[in-house]
Structures are given as structure tokens and as C-alpha cells.
C-alpha positions as CSV (number, residue, x, y, z in Angstrom):
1,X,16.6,40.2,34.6
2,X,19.1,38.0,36.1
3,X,22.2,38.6,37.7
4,X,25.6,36.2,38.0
5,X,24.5,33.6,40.1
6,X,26.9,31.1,39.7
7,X,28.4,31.7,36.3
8,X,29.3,35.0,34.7
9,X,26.7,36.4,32.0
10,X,27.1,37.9,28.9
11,X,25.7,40.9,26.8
12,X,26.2,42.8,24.7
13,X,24.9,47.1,23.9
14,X,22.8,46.1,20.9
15,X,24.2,47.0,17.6
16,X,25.5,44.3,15.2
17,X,27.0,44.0,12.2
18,X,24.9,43.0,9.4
19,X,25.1,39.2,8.5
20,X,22.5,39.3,5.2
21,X,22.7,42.9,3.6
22,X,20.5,44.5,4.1
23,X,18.1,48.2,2.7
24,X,15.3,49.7,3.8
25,X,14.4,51.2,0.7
26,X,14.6,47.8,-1.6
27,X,11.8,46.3,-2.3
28,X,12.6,42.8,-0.7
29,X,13.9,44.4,2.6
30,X,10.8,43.1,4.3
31,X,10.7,40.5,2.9
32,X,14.6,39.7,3.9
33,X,14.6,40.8,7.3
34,X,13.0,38.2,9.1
35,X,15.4,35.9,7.8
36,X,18.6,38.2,8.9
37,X,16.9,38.5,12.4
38,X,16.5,35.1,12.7
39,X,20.6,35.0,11.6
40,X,21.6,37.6,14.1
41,X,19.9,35.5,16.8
42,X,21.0,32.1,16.2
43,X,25.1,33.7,15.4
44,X,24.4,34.8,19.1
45,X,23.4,32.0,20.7
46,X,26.1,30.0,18.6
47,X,28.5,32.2,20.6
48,X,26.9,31.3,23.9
49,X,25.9,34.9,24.7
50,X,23.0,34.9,27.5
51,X,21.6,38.4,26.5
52,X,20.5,39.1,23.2
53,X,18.8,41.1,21.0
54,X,18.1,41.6,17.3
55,X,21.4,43.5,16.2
56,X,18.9,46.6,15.9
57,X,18.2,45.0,12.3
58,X,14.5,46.2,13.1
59,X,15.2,49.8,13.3
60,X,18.2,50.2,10.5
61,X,20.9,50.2,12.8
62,X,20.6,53.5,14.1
63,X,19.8,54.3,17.5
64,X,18.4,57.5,16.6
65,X,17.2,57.9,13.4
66,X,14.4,54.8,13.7
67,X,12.4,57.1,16.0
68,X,12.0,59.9,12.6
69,X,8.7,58.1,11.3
70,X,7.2,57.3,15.3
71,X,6.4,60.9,16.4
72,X,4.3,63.8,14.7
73,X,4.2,66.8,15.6
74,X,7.6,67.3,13.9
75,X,9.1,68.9,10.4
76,X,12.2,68.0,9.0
77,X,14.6,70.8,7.9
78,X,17.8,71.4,6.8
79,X,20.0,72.8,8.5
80,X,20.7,76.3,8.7
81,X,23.5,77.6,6.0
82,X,26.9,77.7,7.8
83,X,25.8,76.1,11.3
84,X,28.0,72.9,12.3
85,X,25.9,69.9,13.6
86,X,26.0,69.4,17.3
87,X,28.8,66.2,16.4
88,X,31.3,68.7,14.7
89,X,31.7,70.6,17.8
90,X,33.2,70.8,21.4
91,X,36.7,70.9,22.7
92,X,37.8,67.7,22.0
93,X,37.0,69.2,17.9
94,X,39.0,72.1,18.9
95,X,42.1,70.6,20.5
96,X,42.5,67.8,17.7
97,X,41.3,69.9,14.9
98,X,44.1,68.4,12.2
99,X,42.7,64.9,13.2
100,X,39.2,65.7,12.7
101,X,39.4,67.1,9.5
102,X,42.3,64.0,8.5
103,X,39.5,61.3,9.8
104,X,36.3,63.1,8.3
105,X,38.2,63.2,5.1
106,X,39.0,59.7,5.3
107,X,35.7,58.6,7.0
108,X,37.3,57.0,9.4
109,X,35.4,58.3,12.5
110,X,33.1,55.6,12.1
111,X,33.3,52.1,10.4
112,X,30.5,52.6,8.3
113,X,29.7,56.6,8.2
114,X,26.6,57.6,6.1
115,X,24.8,53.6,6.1
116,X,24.2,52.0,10.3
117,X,26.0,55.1,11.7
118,X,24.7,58.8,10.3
119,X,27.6,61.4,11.1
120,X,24.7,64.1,9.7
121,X,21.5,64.4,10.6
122,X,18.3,66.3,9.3
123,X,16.9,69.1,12.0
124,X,13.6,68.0,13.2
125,X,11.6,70.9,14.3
126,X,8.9,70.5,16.7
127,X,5.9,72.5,15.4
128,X,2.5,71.1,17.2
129,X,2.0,68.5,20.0
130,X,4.0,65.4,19.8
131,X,2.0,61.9,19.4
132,X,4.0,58.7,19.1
133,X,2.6,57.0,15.8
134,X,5.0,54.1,15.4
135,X,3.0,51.5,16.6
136,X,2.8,49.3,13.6
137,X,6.8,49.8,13.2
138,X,7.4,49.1,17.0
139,X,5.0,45.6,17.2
140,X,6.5,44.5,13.8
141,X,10.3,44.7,15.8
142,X,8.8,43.0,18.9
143,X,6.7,40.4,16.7
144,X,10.5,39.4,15.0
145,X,12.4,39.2,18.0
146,X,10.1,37.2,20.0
147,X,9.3,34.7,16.7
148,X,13.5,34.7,16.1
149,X,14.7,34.6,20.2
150,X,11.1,34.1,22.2
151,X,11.4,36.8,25.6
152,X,13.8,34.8,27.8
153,X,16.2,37.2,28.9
154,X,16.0,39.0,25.1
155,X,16.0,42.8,24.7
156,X,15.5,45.9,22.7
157,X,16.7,48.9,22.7
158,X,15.1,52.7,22.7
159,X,16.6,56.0,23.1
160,X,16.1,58.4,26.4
161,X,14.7,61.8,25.9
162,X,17.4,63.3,26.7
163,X,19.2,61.9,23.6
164,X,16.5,62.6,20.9
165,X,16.7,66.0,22.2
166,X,19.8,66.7,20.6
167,X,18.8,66.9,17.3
168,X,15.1,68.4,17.4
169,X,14.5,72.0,18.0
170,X,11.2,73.3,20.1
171,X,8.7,75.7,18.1
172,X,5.8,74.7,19.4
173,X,6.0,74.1,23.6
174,X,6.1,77.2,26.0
175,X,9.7,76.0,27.6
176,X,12.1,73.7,27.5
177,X,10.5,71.7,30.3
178,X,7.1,70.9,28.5
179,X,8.8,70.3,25.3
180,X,11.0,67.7,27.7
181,X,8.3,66.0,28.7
182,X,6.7,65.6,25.4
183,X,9.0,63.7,24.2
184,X,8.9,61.7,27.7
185,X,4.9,60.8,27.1
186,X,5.5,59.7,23.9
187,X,8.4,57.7,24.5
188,X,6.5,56.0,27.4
189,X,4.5,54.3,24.3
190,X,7.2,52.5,23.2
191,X,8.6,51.7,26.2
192,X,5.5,50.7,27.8
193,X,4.9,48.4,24.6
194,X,8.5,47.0,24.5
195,X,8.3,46.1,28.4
196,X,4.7,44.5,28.2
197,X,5.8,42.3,25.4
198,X,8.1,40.1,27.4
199,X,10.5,41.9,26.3
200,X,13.5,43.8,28.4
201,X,13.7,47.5,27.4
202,X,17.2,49.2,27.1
203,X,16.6,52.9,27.1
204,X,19.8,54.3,25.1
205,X,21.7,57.4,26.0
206,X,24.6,58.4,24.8
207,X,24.2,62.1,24.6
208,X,23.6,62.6,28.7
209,X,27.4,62.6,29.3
210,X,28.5,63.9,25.4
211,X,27.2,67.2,25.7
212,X,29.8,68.1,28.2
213,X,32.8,69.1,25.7
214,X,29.7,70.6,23.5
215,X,28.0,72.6,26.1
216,X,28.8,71.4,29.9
217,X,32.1,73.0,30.0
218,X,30.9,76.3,29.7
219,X,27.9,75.8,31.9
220,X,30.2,74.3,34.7
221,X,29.6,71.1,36.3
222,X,26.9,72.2,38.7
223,X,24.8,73.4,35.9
224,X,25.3,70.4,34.3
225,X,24.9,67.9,36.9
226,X,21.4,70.3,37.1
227,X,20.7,69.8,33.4
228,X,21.2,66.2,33.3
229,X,19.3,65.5,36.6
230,X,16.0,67.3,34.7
231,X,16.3,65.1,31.9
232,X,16.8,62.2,34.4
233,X,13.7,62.8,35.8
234,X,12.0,63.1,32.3
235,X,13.3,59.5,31.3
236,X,11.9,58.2,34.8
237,X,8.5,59.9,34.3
238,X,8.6,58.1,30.6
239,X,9.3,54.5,32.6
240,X,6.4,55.1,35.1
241,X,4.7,51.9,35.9
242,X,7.1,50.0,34.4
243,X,9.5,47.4,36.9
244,X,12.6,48.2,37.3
245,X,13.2,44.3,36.6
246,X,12.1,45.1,33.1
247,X,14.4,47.8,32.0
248,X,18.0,47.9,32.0
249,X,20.0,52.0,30.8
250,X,23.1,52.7,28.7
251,X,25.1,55.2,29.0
252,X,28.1,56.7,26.6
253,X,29.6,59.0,25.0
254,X,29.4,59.1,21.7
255,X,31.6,56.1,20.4
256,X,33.3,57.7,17.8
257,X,36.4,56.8,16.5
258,X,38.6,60.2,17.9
259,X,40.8,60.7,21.1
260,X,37.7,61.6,23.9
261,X,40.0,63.5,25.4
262,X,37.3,65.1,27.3
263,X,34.8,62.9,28.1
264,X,32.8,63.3,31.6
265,X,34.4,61.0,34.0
266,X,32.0,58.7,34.9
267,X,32.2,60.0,38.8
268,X,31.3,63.2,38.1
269,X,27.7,62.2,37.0
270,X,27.1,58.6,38.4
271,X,24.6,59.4,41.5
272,X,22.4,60.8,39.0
273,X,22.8,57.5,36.7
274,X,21.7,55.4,39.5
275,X,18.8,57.5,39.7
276,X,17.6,56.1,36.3
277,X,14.7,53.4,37.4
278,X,16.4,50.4,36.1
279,X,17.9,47.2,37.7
280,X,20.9,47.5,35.4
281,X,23.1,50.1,34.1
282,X,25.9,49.3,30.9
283,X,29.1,51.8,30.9
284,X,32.2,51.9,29.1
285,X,34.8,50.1,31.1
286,X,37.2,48.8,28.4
287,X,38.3,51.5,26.0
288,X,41.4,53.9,27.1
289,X,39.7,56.9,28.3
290,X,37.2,54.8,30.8
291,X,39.0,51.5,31.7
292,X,40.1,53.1,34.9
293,X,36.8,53.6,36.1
294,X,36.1,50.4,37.9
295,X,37.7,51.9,40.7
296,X,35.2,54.1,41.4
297,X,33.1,51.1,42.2
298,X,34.9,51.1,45.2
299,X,33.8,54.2,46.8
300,X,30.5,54.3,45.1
301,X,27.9,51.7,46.5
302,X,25.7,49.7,43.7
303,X,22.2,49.7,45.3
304,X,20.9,46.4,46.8
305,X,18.8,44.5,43.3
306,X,21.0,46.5,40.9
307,X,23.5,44.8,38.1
308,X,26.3,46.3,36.5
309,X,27.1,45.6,33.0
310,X,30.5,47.4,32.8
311,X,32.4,47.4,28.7
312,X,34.3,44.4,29.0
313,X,34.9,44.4,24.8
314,X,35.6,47.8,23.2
315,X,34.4,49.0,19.8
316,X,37.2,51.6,20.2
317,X,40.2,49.6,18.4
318,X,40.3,46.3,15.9
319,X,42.5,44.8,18.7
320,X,40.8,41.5,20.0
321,X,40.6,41.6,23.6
322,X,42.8,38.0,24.9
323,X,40.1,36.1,27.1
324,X,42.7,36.7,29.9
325,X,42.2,40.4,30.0
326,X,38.4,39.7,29.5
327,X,38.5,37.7,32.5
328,X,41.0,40.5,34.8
329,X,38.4,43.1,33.8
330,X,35.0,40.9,35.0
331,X,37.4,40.3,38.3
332,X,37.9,43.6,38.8
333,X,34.1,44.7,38.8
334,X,33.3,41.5,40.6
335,X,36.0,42.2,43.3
336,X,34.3,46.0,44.0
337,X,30.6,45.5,43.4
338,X,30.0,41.5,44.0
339,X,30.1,39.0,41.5
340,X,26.2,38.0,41.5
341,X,25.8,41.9,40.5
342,X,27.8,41.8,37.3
343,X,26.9,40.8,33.7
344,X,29.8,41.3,31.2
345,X,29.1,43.4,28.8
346,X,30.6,45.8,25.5
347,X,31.4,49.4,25.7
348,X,29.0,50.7,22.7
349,X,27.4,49.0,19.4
350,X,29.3,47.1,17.0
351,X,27.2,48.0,13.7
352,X,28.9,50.7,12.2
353,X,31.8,51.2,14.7
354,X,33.8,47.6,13.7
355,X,34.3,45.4,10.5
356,X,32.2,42.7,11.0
357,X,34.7,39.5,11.7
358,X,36.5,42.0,14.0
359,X,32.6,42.5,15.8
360,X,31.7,39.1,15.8
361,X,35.6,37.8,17.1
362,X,35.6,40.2,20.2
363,X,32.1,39.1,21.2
364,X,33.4,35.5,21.0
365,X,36.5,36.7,23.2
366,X,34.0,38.5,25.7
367,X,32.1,35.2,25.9
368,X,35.6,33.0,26.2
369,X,36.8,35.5,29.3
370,X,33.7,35.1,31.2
371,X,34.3,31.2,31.3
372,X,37.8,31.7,32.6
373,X,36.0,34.4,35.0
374,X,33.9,31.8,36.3
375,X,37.1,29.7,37.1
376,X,38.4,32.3,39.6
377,X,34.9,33.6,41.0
378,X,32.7,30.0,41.3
């Protein structure tokens, strides 16, 4: 990966709207989807963003969900009659009940719920050793995206442990530990594959920090800080042998369309972030609840090699960021962790989360601020 040396570059988390429709279960989807990779890419590049990907078009726009028919040693269930999934809980629920049950009504907590974007979930239940198994699925994503975009600089994405966690349940392990770190192995498949391939991996993982209203708050923050640090450790046992150079980390929380109103401040967790072995880290930095955060940069010290790749573009509201602000909020980062060190980026994925000309405008405005960015900083 490369940093900013001498102009301002551009990214974006992964996630893109559809531009040819596309289902998994028609019978032409295979046959279609080299054709909308090969749209996703070139609608990119039109653009004139530096750091692309394949929309997640590979893996049906969901960040979790792709991963269901890589592993065995898992069941699927349904859930348990009464029990809320993990996403209808936590205090931020609680608070803003009348909201939540106004939006879920409406389906408004996500652009698309129920098609890129799956509000529930089927429990996975781990009942014997876990194997990854999608190797055909995983070399027929890296096959597209390296045919549609070659490997200059062009990425795709995976999920941490800690993140699949969420939603599969441990029969068959003797502790939480071992079950951990069976999903680690078998993640290091894919990222081992993706990274060999040319490839840059983004390891996503947006549950780290969203547990805290779920669980954290009751645990207290040293617990966990504790808890997270483990799971830390599991996705840097999963990227062993891997170079740092190759792997760039994500970190959210959550994305959805409600008020966050008590999201982990990015402070409170960030040493153990930078922990993650990867040269570059993407954070929200341009919705309400986490523009502020820049400032931290300014006690906190980005280690020597690393790039940030703060939200610059928010999924959060239909407004189009001006290229002005665009530009203010690359300066800012710039001014606190070095220009060279900065990529611009987008606070979360756009498939799902945003109506498609409202996506595909704010990446345009992202790419329109860095140029006015490079005006002030080169």
C-alpha cells in the first residue's frame, strides 16, 4: 500500500451499490456477475478513486453472511422462540425505543433491509471442528477482481473473528478461547489466499466496538478493553506471516441508520486498534457521533509505516458532503498525523445503507475534496 505522497488518495470501505441487478439464486447470476464486476470497477476508476475493490458483488453484499457456505463444522438454527437477535438489543434500543420500533416498522434502519444488508440472521451453531471449505467461492472472487481491476493497489474485504463471533454459538470447543481461535485458523485461509493473490486484504470489523451498548457496559470498560484485546490477538494469530503492507483493518460500529448515542469513543479502545498487524486502519470520522474524533490524533501517535484512512464521506445521511468540507476534514487528519499518512476514505459501506445516485454522488464529492486537499497540502 501506498500512502499520500504528493497528492491525496482515495478509498472507499467496500460496499457498493448495485449497478446491474443482481441474484444469487437466478440462474444467470453467474453468468451476470462478471459483467457487473467489471461495471463496479470501471464506475470507479471513472470517478478517479485510487483504491478499489469489487463493490463486494462477489460475496452478495454482505459482510457477514458470504462466510455461511466457507466453514464446516457449523449447523444452522433458528433461533430460540422469544430471544431478540444481538442487533435488537443494547442501550441505545432501550433509550430510543419509540424510534426503533417507528424505523423497524418502516424499514428504515437500513437502505435496503432483508436484500445487501440482513437486519436477521440464522444462528450458526458450532458442533465439530471448524475447516474453511470456500476455496472455490474465494479464488472465483479473487479470479474477477484481478481479470476486472488487475492487483495494483485493488482490495477485498474479509471479516475478523471477532465479528463472525457474534452470530455463531460454541457446542463443540472446551472454551471460549479455542472456539476463538478456530475461527482464527480458518480465517487465516482466506486471508492467506486473498493476500498471496496480489491482492490487499481488508479484514472487517464492525462488531469489536458494537458490542459495548450490547454487553460492554455491563462488563465495564476494563473488561472490555480485556475482551477485545483477546480477540485482537486472535485476528493477529489469523494474519501470521502475512505483511503488514498487505493488509489494511476496519473498524465501526454497526452503520445503522439510528442515533449511536452510545457508541465506544474511539479513544477508549484505539491502542488496542493499533495493535491489529496492518499498515492501515479506516474509522468513522464524518458521521455526527465520530467527526470529533480527529482530535484524538493529536494526543495519540500513528506509528512510524502506518496510514490512516479516516470517514471523510458518511453513509449516515443522504446529504452530499460539499468538496469544501471534504477537503477541511482531509486537512484536519493531515494537520495531526502527516499528510503522507492519510488516504481519504468513507465511514462504512454504501450497498445497503444509501440509494445508489446518493452512493455513487458522495464518492464523486470524496474524490472532488481530495483535489482541493491537494491544493492546500502540495
Amino acid at each position: 500500500m501506498q500512502g499520500s505522497s504528493g497528492r491525496i488518495r482515495t478509498t472507499h470501505v467496500g460496499s457498493l451499490p448495485a449497478l446491474i441487478e443482481l441474484d444469487e439464486k437466478a440462474a444467470d447470476y453467474a453468468a451476470k456477475l462478471p459483467g457487473a464486476v467489471e461495471a463496479v470497477v470501471r464506475k470507479q476508476r471513472d470517478i478517479g478513486i485510487d483504491i478499489i475493490n469489487e463493490g463486494e458483488y462477489t460475496k452478495g453484499g454482505d459482510w457477514l453472511s458470504f462466510v455461511e457456505s466457507r466453514f464446516s463444522g457449523f449447523e444452522a438454527r433458528p433461533a430460540p422462540a422469544g430471544e431478540k437477535p444481538l442487533l435488537a438489543q443494547g442501550k441505545d434500543r432501550e433509550d430510543f425505543a419509540a424510534f426503533y420500533q417507528y424505523a423497524s416498522e418502516r424499514g428504515t434502519l437500513f437502505y435496503l433491509p432483508g436484500a445487501q444488508i440482513r437486519p436477521n440472521r440464522p444462528i450458526w451453531v458450532c458442533n465439530g471442528p471448524i475447516a474453511y471449505t470456500g476455496q472455490a467461492e474465494l479464488k472465483r472472487e479473487i479470479d474477477l477482481m484481478k481479470a476486472a481491476a488487475g492487483t495494483d493497489e485493488a482490495f477485498l474485504t474479509s471479516t475478523a473473528p471477532a465479528s463472525l463471533e457474534v452470530y455463531r454459538r460454541n457446542e463443540h470447543y472446551d472454551s471460549e478461547e479455542t472456539y476463538l481461535y478456530g475461527l482464527a485458523d480458518a480465517l487465516a485461509v482466506e486471508y492467506r489466499a486473498i493476500a498471496d493473490s496480489g491482492l490487499i486484504l481488508q479484514v472487517d470489523d464492525a462488531w469489536l466496538p458494537a458490542l459495548w451498548d450490547r454487553i460492554g457496559m455491563n462488563m465495564g470498560i476494563d473488561a472490555f478493553r480485556k475482551r477485545c484485546l483477546a480477540r485482537v490477538e486472535a485476528l493477529n494469530h489469523a494474519l501470521k506471516g502475512i505483511p503488514e503492507d498487505r493488509v489494511r483493518y476496519h473498524l465501526c460500529w454497526g452503520s445503522w441508520h439510528g442515533p449511536h448515542a452510545y457508541d465506544l469513543e474511539l479513544k477508549a479502545i484505539v491502542d488496542i486498534m493499533l495493535q491489529v498487524k496492518a499498515q492501515a486502519y479506516l474509522i468513522e470520522g464524518a458521521n455526527a457521533r465520530h467527526d470529533h474524533e480527529w482530535k484524538l490524533w493529536e494526543s495519540v501517535k500513528l506509528p512510524k509505516g502506518k496510514i490512516l484512512m479516516p470517514g471523510v464521506i458518511t453513509h449516515s445521511t443522504d446529504v452530499i458532503e460539499h468538496p469544501e468540507l471534504v477537503a477541511q476534514r482531509i486537512g484536519r487528519y493531515a494537520g495531526v498525523v502527516g499528510r503522507e499518512n492519510v488516504v481519504a476514505g468513507a465511514d462504512c459501506g454504501f450497498g445497503g445503507r444509501s440509494h445508489p445516485q446518493i452512493a455513487w454522488a458522495k464518492l464523486q464529492a470524496l474524490v472532488d475534496g481530495a483535489k482541493l486537499a491537494n491544493k492546500e497540502l502540495f
